[in-house]
C-alpha positions in Angstrom: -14.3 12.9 1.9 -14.8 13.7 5.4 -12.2 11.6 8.4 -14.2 9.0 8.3 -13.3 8.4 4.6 -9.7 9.4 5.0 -9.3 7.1 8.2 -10.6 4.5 5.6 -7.8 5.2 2.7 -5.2 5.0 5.6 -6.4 1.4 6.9 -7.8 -0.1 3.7 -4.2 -0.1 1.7 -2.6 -1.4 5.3 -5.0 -4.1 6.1 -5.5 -6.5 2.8 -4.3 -10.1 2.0 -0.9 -9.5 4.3 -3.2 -9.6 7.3 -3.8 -13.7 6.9 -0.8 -14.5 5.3 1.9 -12.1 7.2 1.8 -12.9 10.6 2.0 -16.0 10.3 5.1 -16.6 8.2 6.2 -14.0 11.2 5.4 -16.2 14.0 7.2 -19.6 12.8 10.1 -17.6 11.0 10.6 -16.0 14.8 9.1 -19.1 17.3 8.7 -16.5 20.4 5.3 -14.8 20.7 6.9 -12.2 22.8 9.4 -11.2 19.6 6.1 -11.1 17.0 4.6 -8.6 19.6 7.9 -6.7 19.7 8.0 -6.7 15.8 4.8 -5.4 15.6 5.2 -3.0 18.3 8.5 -1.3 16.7 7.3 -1.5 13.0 3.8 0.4 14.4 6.7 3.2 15.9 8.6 3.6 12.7 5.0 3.9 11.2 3.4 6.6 13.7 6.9 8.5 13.3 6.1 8.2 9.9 2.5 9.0 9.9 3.5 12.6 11.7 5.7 13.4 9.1 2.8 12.3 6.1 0.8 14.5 8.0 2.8 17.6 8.2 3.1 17.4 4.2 -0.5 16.3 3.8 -1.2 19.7 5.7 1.1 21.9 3.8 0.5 20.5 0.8 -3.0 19.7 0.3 -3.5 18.4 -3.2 -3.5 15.2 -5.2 -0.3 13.7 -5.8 1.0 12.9 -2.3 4.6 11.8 -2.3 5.0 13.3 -6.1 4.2 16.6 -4.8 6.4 16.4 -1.7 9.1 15.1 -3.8 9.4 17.6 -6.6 9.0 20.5 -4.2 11.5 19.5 -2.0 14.1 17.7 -4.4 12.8 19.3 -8.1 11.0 18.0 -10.3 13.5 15.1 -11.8 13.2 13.4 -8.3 9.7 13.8 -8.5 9.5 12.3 -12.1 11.3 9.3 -11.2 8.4 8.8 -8.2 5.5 9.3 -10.3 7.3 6.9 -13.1 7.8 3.9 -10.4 4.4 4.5 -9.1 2.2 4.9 -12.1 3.8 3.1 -14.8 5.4 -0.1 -13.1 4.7 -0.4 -8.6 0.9 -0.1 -8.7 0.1 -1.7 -11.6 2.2 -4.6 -10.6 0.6 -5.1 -7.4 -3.0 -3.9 -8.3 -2.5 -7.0 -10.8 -1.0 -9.5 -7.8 -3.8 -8.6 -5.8 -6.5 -9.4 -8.3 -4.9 -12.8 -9.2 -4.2 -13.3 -5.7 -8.4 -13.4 -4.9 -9.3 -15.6 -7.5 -8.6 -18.7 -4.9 -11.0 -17.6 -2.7 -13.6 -16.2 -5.0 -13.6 -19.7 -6.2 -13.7 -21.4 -2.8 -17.2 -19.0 -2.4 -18.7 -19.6 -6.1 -17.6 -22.4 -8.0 -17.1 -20.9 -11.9 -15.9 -21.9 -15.4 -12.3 -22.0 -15.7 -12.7 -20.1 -18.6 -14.4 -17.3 -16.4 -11.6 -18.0 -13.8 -9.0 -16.9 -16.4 -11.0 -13.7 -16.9 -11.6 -13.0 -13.7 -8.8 -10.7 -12.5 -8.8 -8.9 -16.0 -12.5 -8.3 -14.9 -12.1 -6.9 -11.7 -9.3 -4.5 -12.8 -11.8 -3.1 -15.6 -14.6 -2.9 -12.5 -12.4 -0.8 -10.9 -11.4 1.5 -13.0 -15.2 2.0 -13.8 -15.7 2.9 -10.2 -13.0 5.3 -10.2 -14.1 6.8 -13.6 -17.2 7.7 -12.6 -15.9 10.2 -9.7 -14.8 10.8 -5.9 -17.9 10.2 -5.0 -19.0 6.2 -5.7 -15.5 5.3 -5.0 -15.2 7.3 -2.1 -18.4 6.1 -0.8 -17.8 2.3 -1.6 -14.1 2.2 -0.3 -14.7 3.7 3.2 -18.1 1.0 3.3 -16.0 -2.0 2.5 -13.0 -0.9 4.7 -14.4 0.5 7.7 -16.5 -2.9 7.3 -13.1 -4.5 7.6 -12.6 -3.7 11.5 -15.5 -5.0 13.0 -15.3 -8.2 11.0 -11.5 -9.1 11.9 -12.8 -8.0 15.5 -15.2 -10.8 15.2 -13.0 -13.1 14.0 -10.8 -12.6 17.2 -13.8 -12.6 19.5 -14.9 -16.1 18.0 -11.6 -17.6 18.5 -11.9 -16.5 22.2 -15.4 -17.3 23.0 -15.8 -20.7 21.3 -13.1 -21.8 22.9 -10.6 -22.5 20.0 -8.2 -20.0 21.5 -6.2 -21.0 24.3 -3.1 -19.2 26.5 -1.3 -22.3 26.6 -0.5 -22.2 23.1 1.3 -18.5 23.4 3.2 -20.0 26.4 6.4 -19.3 27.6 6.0 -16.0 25.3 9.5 -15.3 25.2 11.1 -19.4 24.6 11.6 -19.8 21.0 10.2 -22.9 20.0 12.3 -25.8 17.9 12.5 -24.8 14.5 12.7 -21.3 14.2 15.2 -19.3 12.0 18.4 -18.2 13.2 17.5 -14.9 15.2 19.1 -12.2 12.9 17.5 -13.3 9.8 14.2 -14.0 11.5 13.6 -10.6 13.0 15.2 -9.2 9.7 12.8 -10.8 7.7 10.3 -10.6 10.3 10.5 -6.7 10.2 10.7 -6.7 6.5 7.6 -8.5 6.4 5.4 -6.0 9.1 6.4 -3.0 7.2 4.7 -4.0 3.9 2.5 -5.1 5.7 1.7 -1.6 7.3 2.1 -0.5 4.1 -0.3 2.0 2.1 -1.0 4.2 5.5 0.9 7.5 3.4 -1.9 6.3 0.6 -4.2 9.2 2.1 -1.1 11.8 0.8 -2.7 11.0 -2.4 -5.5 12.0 -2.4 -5.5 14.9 0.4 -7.2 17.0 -2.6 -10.2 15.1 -2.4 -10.6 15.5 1.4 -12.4 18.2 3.2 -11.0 20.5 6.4 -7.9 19.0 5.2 -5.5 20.9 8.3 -8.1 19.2 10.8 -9.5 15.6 8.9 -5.9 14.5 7.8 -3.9 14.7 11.2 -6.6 12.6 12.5 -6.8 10.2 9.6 -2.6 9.4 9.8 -3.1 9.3 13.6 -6.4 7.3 14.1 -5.3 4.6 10.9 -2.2 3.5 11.9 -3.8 3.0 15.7 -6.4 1.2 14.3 -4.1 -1.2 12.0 -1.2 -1.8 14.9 -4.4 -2.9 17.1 -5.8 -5.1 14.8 -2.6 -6.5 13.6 -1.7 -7.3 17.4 -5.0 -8.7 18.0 -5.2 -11.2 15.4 -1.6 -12.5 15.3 -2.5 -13.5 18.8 -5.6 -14.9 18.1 -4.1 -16.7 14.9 -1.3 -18.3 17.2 -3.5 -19.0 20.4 -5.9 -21.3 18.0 -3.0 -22.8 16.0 0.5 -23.2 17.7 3.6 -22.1 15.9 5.1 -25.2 15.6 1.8 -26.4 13.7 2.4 -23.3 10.9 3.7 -25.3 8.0 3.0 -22.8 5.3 1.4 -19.0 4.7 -1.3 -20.5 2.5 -2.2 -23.5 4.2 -2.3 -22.0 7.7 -5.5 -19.7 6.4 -6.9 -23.4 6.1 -5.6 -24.1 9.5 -6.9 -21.2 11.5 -10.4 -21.5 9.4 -10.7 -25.4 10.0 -9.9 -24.2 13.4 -12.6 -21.8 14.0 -15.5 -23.3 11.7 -15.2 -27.0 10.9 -15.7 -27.9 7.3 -17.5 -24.0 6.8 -13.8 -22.2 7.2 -12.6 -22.0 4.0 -15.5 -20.1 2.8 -15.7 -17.7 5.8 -12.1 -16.9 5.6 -12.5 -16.7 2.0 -15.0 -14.3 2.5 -12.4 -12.2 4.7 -10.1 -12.2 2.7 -12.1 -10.8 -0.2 -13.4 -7.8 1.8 -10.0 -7.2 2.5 -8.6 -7.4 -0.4 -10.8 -5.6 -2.2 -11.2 -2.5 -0.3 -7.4 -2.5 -0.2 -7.5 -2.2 -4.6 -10.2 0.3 -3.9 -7.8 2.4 -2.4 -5.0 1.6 -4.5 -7.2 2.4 -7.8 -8.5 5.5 -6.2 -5.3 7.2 -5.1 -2.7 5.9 -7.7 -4.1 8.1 -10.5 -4.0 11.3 -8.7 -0.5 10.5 -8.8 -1.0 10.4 -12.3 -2.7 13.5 -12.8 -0.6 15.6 -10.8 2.4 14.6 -12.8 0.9 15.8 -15.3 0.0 19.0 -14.2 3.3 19.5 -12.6 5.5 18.6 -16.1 3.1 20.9 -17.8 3.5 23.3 -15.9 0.4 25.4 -16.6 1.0 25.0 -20.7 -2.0 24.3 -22.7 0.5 22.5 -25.2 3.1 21.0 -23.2 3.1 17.9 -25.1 2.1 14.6 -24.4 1.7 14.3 -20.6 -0.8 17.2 -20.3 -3.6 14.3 -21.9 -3.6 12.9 -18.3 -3.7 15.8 -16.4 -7.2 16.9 -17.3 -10.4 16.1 -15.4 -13.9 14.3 -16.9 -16.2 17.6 -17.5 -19.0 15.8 -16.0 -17.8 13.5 -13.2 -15.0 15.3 -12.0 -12.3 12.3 -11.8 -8.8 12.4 -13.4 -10.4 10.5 -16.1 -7.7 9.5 -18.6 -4.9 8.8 -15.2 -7.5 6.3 -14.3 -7.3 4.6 -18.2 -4.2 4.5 -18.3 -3.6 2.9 -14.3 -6.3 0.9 -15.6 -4.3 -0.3 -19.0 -1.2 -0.7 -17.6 -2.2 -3.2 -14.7 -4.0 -5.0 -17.6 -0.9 -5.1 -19.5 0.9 -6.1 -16.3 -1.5 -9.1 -16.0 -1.3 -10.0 -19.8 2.3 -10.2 -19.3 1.9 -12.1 -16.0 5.1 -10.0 -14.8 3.4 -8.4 -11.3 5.6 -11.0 -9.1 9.0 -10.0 -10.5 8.0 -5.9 -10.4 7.3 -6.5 -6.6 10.7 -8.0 -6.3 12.6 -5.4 -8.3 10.7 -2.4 -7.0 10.7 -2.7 -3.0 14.0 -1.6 -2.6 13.3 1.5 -4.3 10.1 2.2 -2.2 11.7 2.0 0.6 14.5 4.8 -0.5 11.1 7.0 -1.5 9.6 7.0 1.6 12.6 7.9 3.2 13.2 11.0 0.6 9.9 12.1 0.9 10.0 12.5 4.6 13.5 13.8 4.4 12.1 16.8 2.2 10.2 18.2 5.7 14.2 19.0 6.3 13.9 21.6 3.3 10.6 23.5 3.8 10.7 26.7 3.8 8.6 27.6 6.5 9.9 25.3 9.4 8.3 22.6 11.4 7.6 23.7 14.8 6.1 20.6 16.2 7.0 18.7 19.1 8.2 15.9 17.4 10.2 17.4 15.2 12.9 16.4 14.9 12.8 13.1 16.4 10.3 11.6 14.2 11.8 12.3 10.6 15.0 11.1 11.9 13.5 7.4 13.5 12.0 7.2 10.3 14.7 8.1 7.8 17.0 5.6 10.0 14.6 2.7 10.3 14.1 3.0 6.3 18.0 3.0 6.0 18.4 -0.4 7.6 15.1 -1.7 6.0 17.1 -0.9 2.8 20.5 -2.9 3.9 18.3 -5.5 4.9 16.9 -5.9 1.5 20.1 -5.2 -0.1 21.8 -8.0 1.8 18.8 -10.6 0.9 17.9 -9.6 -2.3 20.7 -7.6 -4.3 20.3 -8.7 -8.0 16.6 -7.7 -7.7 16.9 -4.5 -5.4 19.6 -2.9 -8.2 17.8 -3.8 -11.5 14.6 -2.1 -9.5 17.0 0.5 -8.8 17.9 0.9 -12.6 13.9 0.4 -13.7 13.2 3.3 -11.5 16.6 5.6 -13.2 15.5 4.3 -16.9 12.5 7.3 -15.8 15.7 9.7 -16.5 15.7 9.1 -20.2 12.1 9.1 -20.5 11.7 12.5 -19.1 14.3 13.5 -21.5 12.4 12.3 -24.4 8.9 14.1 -22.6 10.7 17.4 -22.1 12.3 17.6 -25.7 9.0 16.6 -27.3 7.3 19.6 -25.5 10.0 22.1 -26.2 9.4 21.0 -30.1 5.7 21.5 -29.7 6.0 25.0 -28.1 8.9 25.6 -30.5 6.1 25.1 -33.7 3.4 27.1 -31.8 5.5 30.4 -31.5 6.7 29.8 -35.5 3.5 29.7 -36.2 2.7 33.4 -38.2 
């Protein structure tokens, strides 16, 4: 891929079903346009702090894997074990499986269907896009940067519509700083407000991933980081303002019904389909990325637990590529299988719950590692921009432990339960190599 296609991976994770349902949750939780602008502003400069230091390691490590290669280099590899675990086996099947049940709703709301096709339909779409992504870089690639660079102009649009058919008016974001009747008490508003725009931001270090796959990565990937999170703090700025100049905050009764709202709003009786039709192009080229970059992950943990052995038991089955398409094949089966068995088990909404927490304390590691490179970071934000990061993530973590303990610690102890796994992986492949060297 060239920038244009790594811009895309950066944006595409970032801007998916949070954009309709995010900001405005945000503005009635917080009843002050003036504070969802200042949320917004400082999430986008924890993210752009974060972005640089996603770069640097993009740069110096230019592989698939992303965080799991950052991780293990800089911590070993049990730290980068326990990544690779959350990621692949239990955080991105979980919310590859939300998302797809999340669309149904407005795949309906565009074609009516049986509801015994309804039932099928996320199962469906998981299966599609693992297809995509077994065939190679190349269709995936191609079709993810189309349906997420398609994204921009089309929430663009949307904002220009508001403003030139009238719908959109100033008095509605006026006084931007009052906060109106109604709103939540102001530390747990911004609190949740913030927690809110960072998972919404989130999926900008998705490029990381996939930095193997991208070409000129010392040029392409600076500007990808960069240019993405530029593009999603705009748009997300842009349409929180449009959402609330065409329906006032005290109007916002719910997350769901205000996509209603705003579409009602904008088209008459036609919104529900054309927001429905926004929200599936979002959506999708969000699991696009999420389906194309998760089983790198994969694939690179396997590579690094083998550690260059033919036989180094059985993780080395997903670190092999298709011989004739190039892809990390059997990563993208098994990404593939355990979202379905996610889904089967209809468990995706609890994992989300138990594993944010951890994420958080992730990202933070990961950036922390540019603190134990060998060769040192001579930039000139460094460094300033690891630290903003490292500290904002810190308080994004108390908030979570303060408004969701139970869940944050039994995430906590999901993501540790990796510890005895590895055991088991380790001691299976010492027995294998043991029989091969016994063998006369």
């Amino acid at each position: 891929m060239g920038v244009g296609g790594a811009t895309a991976v950066v944006t595409g994770e970032a801007i998916s079903l949070g954009i309709f349902l995010t900001p405005a949750g945000m503005a009635r939780s917080l009843g002050s346009p003036a504070l969802l602008a200042a949320v917004w502003c400082g999430m986008a400069l924890l993210t752009m702090a974060g972005a640089l230091c996603f770069t640097e390691l993009a740069v110096r490590n230019p592989h698939d894997g992303g965080e799991y290669i950052y991780l293990r280099r800089g911590f070993g590899r049990r730290v980068g074990f326990l990544y690779g675990w959350m990621a692949a086996l239990v955080m991105y099947p979980g919310i590859a499986s939300a998302l797809c049940v999340g669309t149904v709703p407005y795949v309906q709301a565009l074609i009516p269907m049986p509801l015994w096709l309804v039932s099928l339909l996320p199962a469906i779409m998981l299966l599609a896009l693992g297809a995509i992504n077994y065939f190679g870089t190349g269709v995936s690639g191609s079709l993810m940067s189309a349906l997420n660079w398609l994204k921009v102009p089309v929430l663009v649009g949307l904002v220009g519509w508001a403003l030139v058919s009238g719908r959109a008016t100033l008095a509605n974001l006026e006084p931007l700083t009052l906060r109106r009747f109604g709103s939540d008490p102001l530390f747990e508003a911004i609190a949740g407000a913030s927690i809110s725009a960072f998972f919404c931001f989130g999926g900008w270090w998705e490029a990381g991933k996939i930095a193997g796959q991208v070409r000129n990565p010392q040029r392409n990937l600076p500007i990808a980081f960069s240019a993405g999170v530029l593009v999603v703090t705009a748009l997300y700025l842009l349409v929180s303002f449009a959402f609330v100049a065409v329906v006032p905050v005290q109007s916002i009764q719910s997350n769901t019904a205000f996509v209603a709202q705003f579409g009602q709003a904008l088209f008459g009786s036609a919104g529900g389909r054309v927001l429905s039709a926004c929200v599936l192009l979002c959506v999708l080229g969000g699991l696009l990325v999420l389906s194309m970059a998760v089983p790198r992950v994969t694939y690179a943990l396997a590579l690094g637990e083998a550690g260059g052995r033919a036989n180094a038991g059985p993780l080395v089955f997903f670190g092999r590529l298709h011989p004739r398409f190039g892809s990390p094949a059997n990563a993208v089966l098994l990404q593939t299988g355990m979202a379905l068995l996610v889904l089967a088990l209809g468990a995706f909404d609890r994992i989300l719950a138990f594993i944010i927490f951890s994420a958080v304390v992730f990202l933070a590691l990961t950036v922390a590692t540019l603190f134990r490179v060998i060769t040192p970071v001579r930039k000139w934000w460094f460094p300033a921009a690891p630290l903003v990061f490292i500290a904002g993530s810190g308080i994004l973590a108390a908030m979570l432990l303060m408004h969701s303990l139970g869940p944050s610690l039994l995430g906590a102890a999901v993501v540790l339960a990796g510890l005895p796994a590895r055991w088991l992986l380790v001691r299976s492949t010492n027995t294998v190599q043991a029989q091969i060297v016994e063998i006369p």
